[in-house]
N, C-alpha and C positions, 0 to 999 in steps of 0.2 A: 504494500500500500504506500503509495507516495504524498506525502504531505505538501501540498499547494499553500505559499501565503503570498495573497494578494498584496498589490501596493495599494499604499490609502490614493482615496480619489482625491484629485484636489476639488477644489468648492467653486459651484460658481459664481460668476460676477456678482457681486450683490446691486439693486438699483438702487437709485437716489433714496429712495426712503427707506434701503437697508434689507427691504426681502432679498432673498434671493432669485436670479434672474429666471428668465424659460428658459426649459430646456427647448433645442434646434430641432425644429420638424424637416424633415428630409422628405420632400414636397416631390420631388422632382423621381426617385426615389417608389415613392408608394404611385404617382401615375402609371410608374413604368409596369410596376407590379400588377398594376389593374391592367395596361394593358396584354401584357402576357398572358393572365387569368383569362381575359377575356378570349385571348388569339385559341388558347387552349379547349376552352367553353365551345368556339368553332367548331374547332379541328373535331371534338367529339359529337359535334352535331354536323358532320362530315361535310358543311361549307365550304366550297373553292377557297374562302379568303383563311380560312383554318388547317390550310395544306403552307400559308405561310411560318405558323407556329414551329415547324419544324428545319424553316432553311431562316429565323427570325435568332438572334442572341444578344448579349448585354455585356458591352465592354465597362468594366471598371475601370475608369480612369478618373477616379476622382473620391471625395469623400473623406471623413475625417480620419486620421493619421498623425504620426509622430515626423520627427521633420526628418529623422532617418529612413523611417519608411516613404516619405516621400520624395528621400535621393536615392534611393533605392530602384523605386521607380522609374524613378527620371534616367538614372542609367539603363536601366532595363529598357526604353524609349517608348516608355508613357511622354506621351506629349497632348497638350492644351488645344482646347476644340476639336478632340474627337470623337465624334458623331458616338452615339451613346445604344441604337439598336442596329448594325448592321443587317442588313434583307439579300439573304442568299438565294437569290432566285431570279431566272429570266424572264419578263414577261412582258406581250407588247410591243417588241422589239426594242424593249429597257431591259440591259441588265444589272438589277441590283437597285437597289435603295438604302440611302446611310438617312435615319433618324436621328436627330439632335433635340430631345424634349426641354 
């Protein structure tokens, strides 16, 4: 059995009147997640646009982190404005879709 000990969280900001702050909603985040739910909700009701769900994925390139991890990243060649659902598929004589929500 291995014994885990956590680091203390730091606290956050407190406001002008001394509560402490909101926590950060990750907006961008939970639309994404609804729209996958969604692509998926399709795909099982065997919709043409629910054959996307499966050529459809979510690059991580962003999001809270330590600033090691975030040159970690940046070496790995995470780079800034990149499209957040790429669309793996030909169609229409389009190939491909990059979503940026």
């Amino acid at each position: 059995m291995t014994l885990r000990i956590q680091k203390p969280r730091r606290p956050r900001a407190l406001t002008k009147s001394g509560a402490p702050g909101a926590k950060p909603v990750d907006w961008e985040g939970q639309e994404q997640a609804v729209l996958i739910r969604w692509l998926y909700g399709e795909k099982m009701r065997g919709t043409e646009v629910g054959q996307l769900f499966d050529a459809i994925y979510h690059v991580p390139n962003g999001g809270q982190g330590s600033k090691k991890t975030a040159s970690d990243l940046k070496r790995q060649g995470v780079k800034a404005g990149v499209s957040d659902l790429p669309v793996r598929q030909a169609r229409g004589g389009w190939f491909g879709l990059y979503l940026e929500v």
